[in-house]
Every structure is written in C-alpha cells, then in structure tokens.
N, C-alpha and C positions, 0 to 999 in steps of 0.2 A: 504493500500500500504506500502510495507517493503520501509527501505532505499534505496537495492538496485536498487532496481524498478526508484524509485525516480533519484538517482545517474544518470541510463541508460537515462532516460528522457531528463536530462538535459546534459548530457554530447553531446548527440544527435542532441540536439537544440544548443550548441557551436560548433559541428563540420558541421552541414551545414551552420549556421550562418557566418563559418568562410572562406567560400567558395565566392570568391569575385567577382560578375557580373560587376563592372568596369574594373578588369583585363580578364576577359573573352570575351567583348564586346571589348577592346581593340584588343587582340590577334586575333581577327578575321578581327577587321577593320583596325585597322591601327599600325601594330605590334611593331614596332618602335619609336611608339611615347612615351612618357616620361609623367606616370600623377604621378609620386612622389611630386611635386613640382607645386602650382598654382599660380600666381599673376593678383591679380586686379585692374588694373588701373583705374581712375574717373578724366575726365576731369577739369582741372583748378586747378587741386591741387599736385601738387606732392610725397604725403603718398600713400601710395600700403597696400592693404590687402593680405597677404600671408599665406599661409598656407599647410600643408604636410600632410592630412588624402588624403584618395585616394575612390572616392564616384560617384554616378550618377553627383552629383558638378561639378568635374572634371573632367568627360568624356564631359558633356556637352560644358565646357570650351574648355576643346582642342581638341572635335570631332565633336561638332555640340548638337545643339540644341535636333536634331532627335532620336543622337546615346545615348543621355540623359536621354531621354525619355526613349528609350529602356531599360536603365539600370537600373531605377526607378523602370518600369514593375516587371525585374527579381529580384530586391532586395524586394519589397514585395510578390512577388509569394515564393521566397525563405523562406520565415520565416511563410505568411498568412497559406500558401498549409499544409505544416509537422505541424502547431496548430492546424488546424481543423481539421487534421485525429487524432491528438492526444485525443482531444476535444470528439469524435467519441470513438475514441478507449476505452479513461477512462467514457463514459457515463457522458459527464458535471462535473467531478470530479476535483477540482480546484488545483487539481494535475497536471494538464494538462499545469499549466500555466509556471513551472518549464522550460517549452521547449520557447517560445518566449521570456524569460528574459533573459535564458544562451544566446540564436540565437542573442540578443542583445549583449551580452559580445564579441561570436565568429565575429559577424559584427565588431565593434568595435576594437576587438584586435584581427584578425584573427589568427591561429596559422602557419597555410601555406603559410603567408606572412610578416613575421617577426613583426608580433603584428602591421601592420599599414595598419589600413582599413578607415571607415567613421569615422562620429560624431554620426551616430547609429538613428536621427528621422525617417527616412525610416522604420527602424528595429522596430519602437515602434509603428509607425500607421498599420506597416503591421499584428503585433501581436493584436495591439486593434484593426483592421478590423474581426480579425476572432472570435474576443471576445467580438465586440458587435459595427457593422458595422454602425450604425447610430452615435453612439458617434466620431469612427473615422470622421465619413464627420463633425461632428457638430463642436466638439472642434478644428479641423485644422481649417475648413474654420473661425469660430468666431475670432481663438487667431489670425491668421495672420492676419485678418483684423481690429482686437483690437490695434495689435503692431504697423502697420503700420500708419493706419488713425487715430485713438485717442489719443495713447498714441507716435504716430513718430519716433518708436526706432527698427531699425532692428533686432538688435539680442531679446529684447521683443518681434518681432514677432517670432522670429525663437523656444524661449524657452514657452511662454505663452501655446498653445497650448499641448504642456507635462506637462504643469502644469495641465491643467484642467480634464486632462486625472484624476485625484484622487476625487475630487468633481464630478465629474460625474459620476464614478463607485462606487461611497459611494452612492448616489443618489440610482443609478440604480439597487445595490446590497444588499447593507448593508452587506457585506460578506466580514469580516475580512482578510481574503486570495486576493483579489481582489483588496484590498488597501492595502496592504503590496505587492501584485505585481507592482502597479502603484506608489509606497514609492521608492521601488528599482531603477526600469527603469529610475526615474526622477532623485535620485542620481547618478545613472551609468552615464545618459546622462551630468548633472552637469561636473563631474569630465572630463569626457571625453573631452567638452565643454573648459576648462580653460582655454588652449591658443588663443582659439577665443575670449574669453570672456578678456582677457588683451589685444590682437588687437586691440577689437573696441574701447576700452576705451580709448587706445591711437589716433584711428582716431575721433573719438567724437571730440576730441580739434580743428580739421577740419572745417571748417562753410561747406562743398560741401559735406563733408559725412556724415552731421546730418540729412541730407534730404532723406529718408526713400527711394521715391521712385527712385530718381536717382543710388540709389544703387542698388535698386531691377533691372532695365536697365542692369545688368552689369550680368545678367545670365538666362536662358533660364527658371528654374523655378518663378523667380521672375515677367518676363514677365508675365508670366501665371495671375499670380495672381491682377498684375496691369490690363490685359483685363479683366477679369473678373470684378474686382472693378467698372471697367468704363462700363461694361454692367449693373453690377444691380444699375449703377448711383451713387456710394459712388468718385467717380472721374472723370473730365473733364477725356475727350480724349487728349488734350493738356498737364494736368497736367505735364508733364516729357518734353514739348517741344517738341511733335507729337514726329516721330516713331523713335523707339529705334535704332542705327548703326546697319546694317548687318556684 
C-alpha cells in the first residue's frame, strides 16, 4: 500500500468520524435544546461536574435516557460499519486500522463542528468491536467493573478498560501494528480526557463523590452498569439506596 492509499484511508475515517450522532439525534428531537454545556449535580454536596464535549453523555442528560441510547447505537455503527468494510476491502491488512484511529480523532475533534465533539471511548470500542468483538465485550465489561467495585474510582472505571485494550491485543496478536494502534487510541483518549481528569480530582476532595456508585446514579449509562452488577451479584440492589430519581 502506497502513502497515498494510506492518507485516503484515514483521512476517510476522520471525516465520518467527525460526523456527530448527538447533534443529529438532537436536531430531530429536540432542536432547540443546548448540549454545549452539561452539569452534574450529586446530592449533599455542592461541587458540580461540568463539562463541554458534546457525546451520547449528553444527549442522554438532556434528552432522556432512550434518546442516549440511540446515540450510542449511531456513534459505534459510525466508526464499527466503515472498519469492517475496510477490514474486507484491504483483506485483514493492518492497514485497515488507519480508518478507526483517525474516526477516533474526527469523533473527538470533529471538523464540522468546531473541533468539539466527545471524549472518543465510544469511538474506541466501536473500532475494537470490529477488530476483535470478544475483546470489546471482555475488556469494557472487566475494566468498569475493576474501576468501580475494587478499585472505587470512576474515572478508573471510565479509563481502565482502554487500557487493556493493549495487553489484550499483544495477547491476541503479537502484531506490532495492533499495538501501536491501541498505543495511539489510548494517548488520543488520554489527552483528550485532561479536563475531566483535573474535575475529578478536584471532586475527589468530596467525601459524596468518592462513592463510585452514587455517581454512576447520575447518568443513564452508569445505570446500566450498576443493574447489571446487581444481576451477576457483585452489588446489593440497595447499594445506591434503591432506585435511582426519574
């Protein structure tokens, strides 16, 4: 594969990437509403988590739980669908991989919307989904359940799982390309990450927001993953003081 081959690949993979299904799921449902801007409030304390990426997050926060989900869908169909035809197209050729790292960049820093999109882990499981669909389920469901229950630190849950995305495809590969894609992603996400990563640190100093799961309470994905806990029995049903506010 020439350069420019390569170039077209990725250049591909940042302009659909940068095609934004929270703005899109917005403009249909609720045209008006404003996800520039989120604040999370946590009972008994007065620090707010705030933040200005614009993601399934946020549609969830200010549209519903449902309209969330939706957006989730189209943010890993966006990036999964264009790697595995790429994947197809180049014959397993780890060229392929060029297209869900830029789609990560494009997610991240869209160009159609003034470089303000997500924090891009959508954009990384949807690429590891089409790169090796078992590691996705494995390393998401382990890390958030590592971050939250063992180790009790939300943004650990939120980054562990992109970590392990590299130990698992050294594992699974041994293919120097594969871990230089997973080396990338994890720095992209990092930087990306930094003004969350200074938030929590200052909510840490919190006693009501070191509690993993009362945080998780506060958004329609985190829900998810406290019912789950509490089916395969890693959590009382109680633990959060029964069910979450509608």
């Amino acid at each position: 594969m020439d350069i420019l081959q390569l170039f077209g690949i990725a250049l591909s993979g940042y302009l659909i990437g940068s095609l934004s299904s929270a703005r899109l799921v917005k403009a249909c449902v609720a045209p008006r509403a404003d996800l520039s801007s989120t604040r999370l409030e946590l009972e008994g304390t007065d620090k707010t988590m705030d933040f200005d990426f614009v993601s399934a997050t946020t549609v969830g926060t200010h549209l519903g739980a449902r309209w969330g989900f939706v957006t989730m869908l189209l943010d890993l169909s966006k990036i999964a669908l264009p790697t595995l035809a790429a994947r197809a197209l180049l014959d397993g050729s780890p060229y392929f991989l060029a297209l869900p790292a830029a789609g990560l960049i494009g997610h991240i820093w869209p160009i159609y919307h003034r470089f303000q999109g997500g924090r891009g882990i959508l954009a990384i499981f949807a690429g590891f989904l089409a790169i090796d669909w078992l590691g996705a389920l494995v390393t998401s469901l382990f890390g958030y359940l590592l971050g939250v229950f063992v180790i009790r630190d939300v943004l650990c849950a939120y980054m562990i799982p992109v970590l392990l995305v590299i130990p698992w495809l050294w594992v699974r590969t041994h293919n120097p390309h594969y871990i230089v894609y997973a080396l990338f992603v994890n720095l992209v996400f990092a930087i990306a990450m930094i003004p969350e990563i200074r938030n929590w640190l200052r909510l840490r100093r919190d006693p009501q927001w070191r509690d993993p799961t009362k945080v998780l309470e506060l958004s329609g994905m985190g829900r998810g993953i406290l019912r789950l806990a509490r089916r395969l029995g890693i959590t009382r049903s109680d633990a959060t003081g029964g069910e979450p506010p509608s």
